[in-house]
N, C-alpha and C positions, 0 to 999 in steps of 0.2 A: 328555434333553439329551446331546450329544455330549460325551466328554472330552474335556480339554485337549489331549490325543495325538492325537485323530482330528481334533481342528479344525486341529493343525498337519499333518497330513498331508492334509487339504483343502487346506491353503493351499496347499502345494506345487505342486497343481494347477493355481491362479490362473495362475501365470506361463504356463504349457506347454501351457495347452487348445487353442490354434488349432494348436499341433502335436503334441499326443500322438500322435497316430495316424502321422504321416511319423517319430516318434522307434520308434516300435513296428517298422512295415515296416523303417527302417534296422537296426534291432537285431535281425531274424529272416533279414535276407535278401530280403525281401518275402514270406515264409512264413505270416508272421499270418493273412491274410487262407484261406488254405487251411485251416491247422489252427481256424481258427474256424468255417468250412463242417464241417469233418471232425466237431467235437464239436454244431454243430447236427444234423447228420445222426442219431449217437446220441442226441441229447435227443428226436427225433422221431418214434422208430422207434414209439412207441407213439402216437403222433398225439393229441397233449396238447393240450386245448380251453383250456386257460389256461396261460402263463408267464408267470414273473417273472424278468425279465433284474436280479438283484442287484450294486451299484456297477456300474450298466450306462454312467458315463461319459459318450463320445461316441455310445452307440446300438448300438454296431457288431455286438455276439452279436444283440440283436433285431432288428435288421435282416435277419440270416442266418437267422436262424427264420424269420423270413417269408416271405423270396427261396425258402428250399427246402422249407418245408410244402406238403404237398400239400392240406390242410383247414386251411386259414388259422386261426389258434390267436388267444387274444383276448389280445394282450401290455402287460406292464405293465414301466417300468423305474424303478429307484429309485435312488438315487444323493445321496449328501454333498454335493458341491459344487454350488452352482449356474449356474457358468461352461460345466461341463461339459454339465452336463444343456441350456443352452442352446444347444448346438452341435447333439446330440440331436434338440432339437424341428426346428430346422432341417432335418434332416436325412431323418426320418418324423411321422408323424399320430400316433402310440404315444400313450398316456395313459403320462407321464415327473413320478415325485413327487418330490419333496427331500424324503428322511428318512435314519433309520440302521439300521443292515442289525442292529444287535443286538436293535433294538427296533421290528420291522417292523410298521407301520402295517396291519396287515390280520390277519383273522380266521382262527380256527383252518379246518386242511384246505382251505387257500383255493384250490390253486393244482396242478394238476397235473405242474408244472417248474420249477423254479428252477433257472437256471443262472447261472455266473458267468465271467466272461472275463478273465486276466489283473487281477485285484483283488484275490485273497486276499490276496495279501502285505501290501497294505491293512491289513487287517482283522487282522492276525497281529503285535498288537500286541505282546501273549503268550499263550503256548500256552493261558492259562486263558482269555483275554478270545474268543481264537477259536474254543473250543469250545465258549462259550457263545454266539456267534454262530451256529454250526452247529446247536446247540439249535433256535436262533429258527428257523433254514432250515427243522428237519425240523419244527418245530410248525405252518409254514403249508402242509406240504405234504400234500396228500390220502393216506389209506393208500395205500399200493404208488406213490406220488409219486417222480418221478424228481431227484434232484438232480447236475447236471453242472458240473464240475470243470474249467476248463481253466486250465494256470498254468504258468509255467517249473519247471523239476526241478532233476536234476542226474543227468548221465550217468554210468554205470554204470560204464563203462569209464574208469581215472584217468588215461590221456592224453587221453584227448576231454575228460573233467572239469576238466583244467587248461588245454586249448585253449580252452573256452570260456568258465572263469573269466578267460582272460588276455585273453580278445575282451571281453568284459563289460566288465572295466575299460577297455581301446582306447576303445570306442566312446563310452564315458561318459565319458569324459575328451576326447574330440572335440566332445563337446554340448555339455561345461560351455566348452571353447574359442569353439566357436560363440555360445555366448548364456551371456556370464559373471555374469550376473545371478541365472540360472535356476541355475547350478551347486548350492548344495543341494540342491534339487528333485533336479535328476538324478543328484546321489551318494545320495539316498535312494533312487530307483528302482534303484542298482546295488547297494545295500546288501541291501535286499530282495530281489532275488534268488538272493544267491550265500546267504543268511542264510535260505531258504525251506527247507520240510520235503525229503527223500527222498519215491519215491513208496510204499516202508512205510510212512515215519511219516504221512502224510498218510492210509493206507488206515486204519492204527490210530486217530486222530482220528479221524474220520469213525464209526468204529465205538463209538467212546469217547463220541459227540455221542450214540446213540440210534440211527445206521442198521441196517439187517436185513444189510447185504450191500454191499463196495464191491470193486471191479474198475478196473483202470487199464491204460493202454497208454500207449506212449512217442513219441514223435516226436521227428522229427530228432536219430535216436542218444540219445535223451534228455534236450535242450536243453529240451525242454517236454512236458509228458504229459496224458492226459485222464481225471480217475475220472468214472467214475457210481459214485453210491450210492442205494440204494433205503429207502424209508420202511417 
């Protein structure tokens, strides 16, 4: 069963699912959609016959698997809320399950990918609950199993770092004007970002979870970045 804390950070979702995706594009620039090509590309380099797109949301990482597999991989996405997951089905054929990413419904070595787009911060309740999440990642994932990372950072550089903490708030403070209903919701999606790991501390977790090896690269100045870590 879900915590108290993961059912209110489902909820938050309720209001914003027929727009989470036009709130994402506005807050990258319309970049999302690239940097999620860019991390399917490395999820696929090894031509994975199974993924599991994790809090896969609106669909959108598994959809990118798909569009750029060249051996069409057998995708599964799983996902808390069911508002979300319903846009999802809409949206592709995917086998889409309602569960919890710390306690994934499937069997050991299951899965040769697991990736995740933009949800850690989700899941990053605290550093102990999300590393036992990462646990569960690497338990379903096949040896030598690829798990791919993609999430907001924080830029290296401390005037970019403060340029974009100061867009972060802009922007999130433009939503909450737009739809002042949804305003928690979207001071929690600004909390959670600017309140997300380094991409050290992120590689350290990861390593801390059980992985053999994690690797990261940056985007846009490092607004957002992408590990793989391998099983």
């Amino acid at each position: 069963m879900p915590t108290e804390t993961e059912k209110t950070i489902s909820g938050f979702y309720d209001g914003i699912f027929h727009f989470y995706e036009a709130a994402n594009i506005f807050l990258t620039f319309g970049l999302v959609r690239l940097w999620r090509n860019q991390a399917a590309r490395i999820a696929l380099k090894n031509n994975p016959a199974s993924c599991l797109d994790l809090c896969c949301g609106t669909g959108d990482f598994a959809i990118a698997l798909n569009k750029l597999a060249v051996k069409k991989p057998k995708i599964t996405g799983l996902d808390l809320n069911p508002s979300m997951l319903s846009i999802a089905a809409k949206k592709s054929n995917f086998s889409f399950i309602l569960g919890n990413a710390r306690k994934l419904p499937f069997a050991h070595d299951a899965f040769d990918l697991v990736g995740i787009s933009f949800a850690s911060r989700n899941i990053n309740i605290s550093q102990e609950f999300f590393v036992d999440t990462l646990k569960e990642v690497r338990r379903v994932l096949k040896p030598g199993g690829v798990f791919i990372n993609l999430e907001t950072s924080h830029p290296e550089n401390p005037f970019i770092h403060k340029i974009f903490l100061l867009y972060t708030k802009i922007i999130i403070s433009v939503l909450c004007l737009l739809s002042p209903k949804n305003a928690k919701a979207y001071r929690f999606l600004s909390n959670s970002i600017t309140e997300f790991y380094t991409v050290e501390e992120l590689s350290k977790i990861l390593m801390e979870a059980g992985f053999k090896k994690a690797e990261f690269s940056y985007l846009f100045f490092g607004a957002a970045a992408i590990h793989k870590a391998i099983k």
